[in-house]
Wavefront OBJ file of the C-alpha trace (Angstrom):
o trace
v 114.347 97.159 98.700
v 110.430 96.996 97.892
v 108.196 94.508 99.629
v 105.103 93.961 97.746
v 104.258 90.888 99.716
v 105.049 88.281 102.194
v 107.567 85.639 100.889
v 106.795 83.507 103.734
v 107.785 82.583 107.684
v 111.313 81.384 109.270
v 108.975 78.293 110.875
v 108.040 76.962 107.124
v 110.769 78.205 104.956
v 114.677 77.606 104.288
v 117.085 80.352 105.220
v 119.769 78.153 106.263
v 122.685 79.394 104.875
v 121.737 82.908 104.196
v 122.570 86.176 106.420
v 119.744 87.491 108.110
v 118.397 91.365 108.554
v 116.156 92.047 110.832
v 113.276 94.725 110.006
v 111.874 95.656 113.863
v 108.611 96.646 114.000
v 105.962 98.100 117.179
v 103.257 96.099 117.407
v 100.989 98.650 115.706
v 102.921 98.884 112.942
v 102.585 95.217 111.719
v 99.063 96.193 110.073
v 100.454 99.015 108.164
v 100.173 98.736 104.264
v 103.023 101.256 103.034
v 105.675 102.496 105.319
v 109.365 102.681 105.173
v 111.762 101.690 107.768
v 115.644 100.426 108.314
v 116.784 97.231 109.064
v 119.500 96.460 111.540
v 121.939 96.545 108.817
v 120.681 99.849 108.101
v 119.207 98.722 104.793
v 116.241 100.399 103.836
v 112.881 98.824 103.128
v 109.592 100.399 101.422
v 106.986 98.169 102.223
v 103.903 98.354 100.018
v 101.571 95.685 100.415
v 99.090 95.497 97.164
v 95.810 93.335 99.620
v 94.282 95.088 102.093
v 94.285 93.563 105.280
v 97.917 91.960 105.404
v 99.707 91.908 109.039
v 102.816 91.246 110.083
v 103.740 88.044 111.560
v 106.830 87.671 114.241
v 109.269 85.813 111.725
v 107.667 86.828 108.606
v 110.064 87.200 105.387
v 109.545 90.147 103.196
v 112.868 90.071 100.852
v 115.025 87.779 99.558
v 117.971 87.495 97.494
v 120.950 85.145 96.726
v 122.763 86.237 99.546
v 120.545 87.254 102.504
v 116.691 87.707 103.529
v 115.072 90.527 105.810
v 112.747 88.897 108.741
v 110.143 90.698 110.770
v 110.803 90.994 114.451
v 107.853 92.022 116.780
v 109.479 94.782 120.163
v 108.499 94.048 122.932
v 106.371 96.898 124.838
v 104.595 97.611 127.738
v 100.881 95.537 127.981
v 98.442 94.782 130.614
v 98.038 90.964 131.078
v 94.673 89.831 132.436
v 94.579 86.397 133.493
v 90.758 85.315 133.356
v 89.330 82.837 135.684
v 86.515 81.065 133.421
v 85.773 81.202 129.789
v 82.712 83.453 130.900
v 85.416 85.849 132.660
v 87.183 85.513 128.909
v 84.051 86.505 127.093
v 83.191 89.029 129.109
v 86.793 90.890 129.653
v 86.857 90.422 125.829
v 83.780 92.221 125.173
v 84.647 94.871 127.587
v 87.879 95.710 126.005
v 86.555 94.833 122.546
v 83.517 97.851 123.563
v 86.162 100.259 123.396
v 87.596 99.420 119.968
v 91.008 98.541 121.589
v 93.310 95.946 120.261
v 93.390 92.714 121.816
v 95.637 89.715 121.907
v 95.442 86.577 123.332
v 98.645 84.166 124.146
v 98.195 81.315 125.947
v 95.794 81.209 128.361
v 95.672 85.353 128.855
v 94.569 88.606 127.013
v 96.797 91.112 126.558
v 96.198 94.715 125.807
v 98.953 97.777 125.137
v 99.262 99.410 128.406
v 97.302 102.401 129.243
v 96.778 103.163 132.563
v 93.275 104.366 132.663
v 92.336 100.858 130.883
v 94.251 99.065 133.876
v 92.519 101.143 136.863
v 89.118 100.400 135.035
v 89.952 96.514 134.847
v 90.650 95.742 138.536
v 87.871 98.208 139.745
v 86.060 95.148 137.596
v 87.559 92.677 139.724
v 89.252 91.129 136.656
v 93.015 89.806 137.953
v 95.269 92.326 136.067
v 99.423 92.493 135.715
v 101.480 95.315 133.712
v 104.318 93.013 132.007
v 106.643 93.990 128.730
v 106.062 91.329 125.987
v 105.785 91.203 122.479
v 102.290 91.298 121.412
v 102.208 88.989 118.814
v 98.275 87.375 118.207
v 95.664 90.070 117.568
v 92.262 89.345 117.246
v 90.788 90.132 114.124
v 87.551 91.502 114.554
v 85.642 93.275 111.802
v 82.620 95.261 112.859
v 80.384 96.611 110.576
v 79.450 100.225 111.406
v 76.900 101.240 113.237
v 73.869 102.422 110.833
v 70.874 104.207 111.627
v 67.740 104.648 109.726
v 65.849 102.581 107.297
v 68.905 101.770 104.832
v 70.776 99.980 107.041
v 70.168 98.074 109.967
v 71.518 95.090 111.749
v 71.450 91.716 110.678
v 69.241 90.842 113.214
v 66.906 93.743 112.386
v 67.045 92.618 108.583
v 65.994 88.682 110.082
v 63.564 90.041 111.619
v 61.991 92.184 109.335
v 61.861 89.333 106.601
v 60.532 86.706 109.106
v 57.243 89.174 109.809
v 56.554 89.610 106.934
v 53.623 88.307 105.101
l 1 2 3 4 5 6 7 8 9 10 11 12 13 14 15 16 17 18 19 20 21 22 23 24 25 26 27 28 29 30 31 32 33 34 35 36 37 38 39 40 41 42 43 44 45 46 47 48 49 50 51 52 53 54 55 56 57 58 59 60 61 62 63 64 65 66 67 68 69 70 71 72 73 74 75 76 77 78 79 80 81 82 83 84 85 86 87 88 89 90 91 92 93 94 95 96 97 98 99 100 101 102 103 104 105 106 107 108 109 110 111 112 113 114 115 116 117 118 119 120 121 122 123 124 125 126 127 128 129 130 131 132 133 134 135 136 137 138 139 140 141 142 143 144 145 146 147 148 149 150 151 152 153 154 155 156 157 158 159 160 161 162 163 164 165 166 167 168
């Protein structure tokens, strides 16, 4: 089977009567492109995803046929659950772990990051209120950062603001 796309999600699509295969996937492995893996029928799946940028939803369908579809199932793994007491405790325990390029998801009224114990012994020396727990880690923030450029080519957009406002 090929996957060139996704055909859509279990919560907004029709699969009633169909059997279902069930392609199980780490949670870093949802924003892979091309990779090829085995279902739990032991079906094998190439996925090749044309956009860049496409990630894997918990429930997500990527084939279909008369007779059965193949689903996306997020494992569970082990993640570090901090429970922030204010939305400035949110910002700033977001920025922190966002500093140090590190995936972040938030469910509910946590953040969750993949466990790594250096990450947890630097979060409650911060005071932040911090529990290891296995979950599936299933809403990453999408951040984009532009990289960092140096010189007279680049700059921030604040430096470009700037430099166009003082100008005369």
């Amino acid at each position: 089977m090929i996957c060139k796309e996704v055909i859509g999600n279990i919560e907004s699509y029709s699969i009633a009567i169909k059997d279902k295969d069930v392609l199980s996937l780490e949670w870093f492995e949802t924003t892979k492109r091309i990779m090829r893996k085995k279902t739990e029928a032991n079906n094998e799946i190439v996925i090749k995803f044309l956009k860049e940028g496409t990630r894997l939803k918990e429930g997500d369908i990527l084939y279909e046929d008369d007779e059965k579809v193949v689903i996306v199932n997020i494992l569970p793994c082990d993640a570090i659950q901090v429970t922030p007491r204010s939305i400035y405790e949110m910002g700033t325990v977001c920025y922190e772990i966002g500093n140090k390029h590190l995936p972040l998801f938030i469910q509910g009224d946590n953040v969750l990051i993949p466990y790594e114990k250096p990450l947890e012994r630097l979060l409650v020396a911060s005071g932040y209120e911090v529990t290891k727990t296995h979950c599936k880690l299933l809403n990453m923030l999408k951040a984009n950062v532009a990289p960092h450029q140096h010189g007279r080519t680049g700059g921030s957009l604040f430096s470009k603001i700037l430099e166009l406002t003082t100008k005369e």
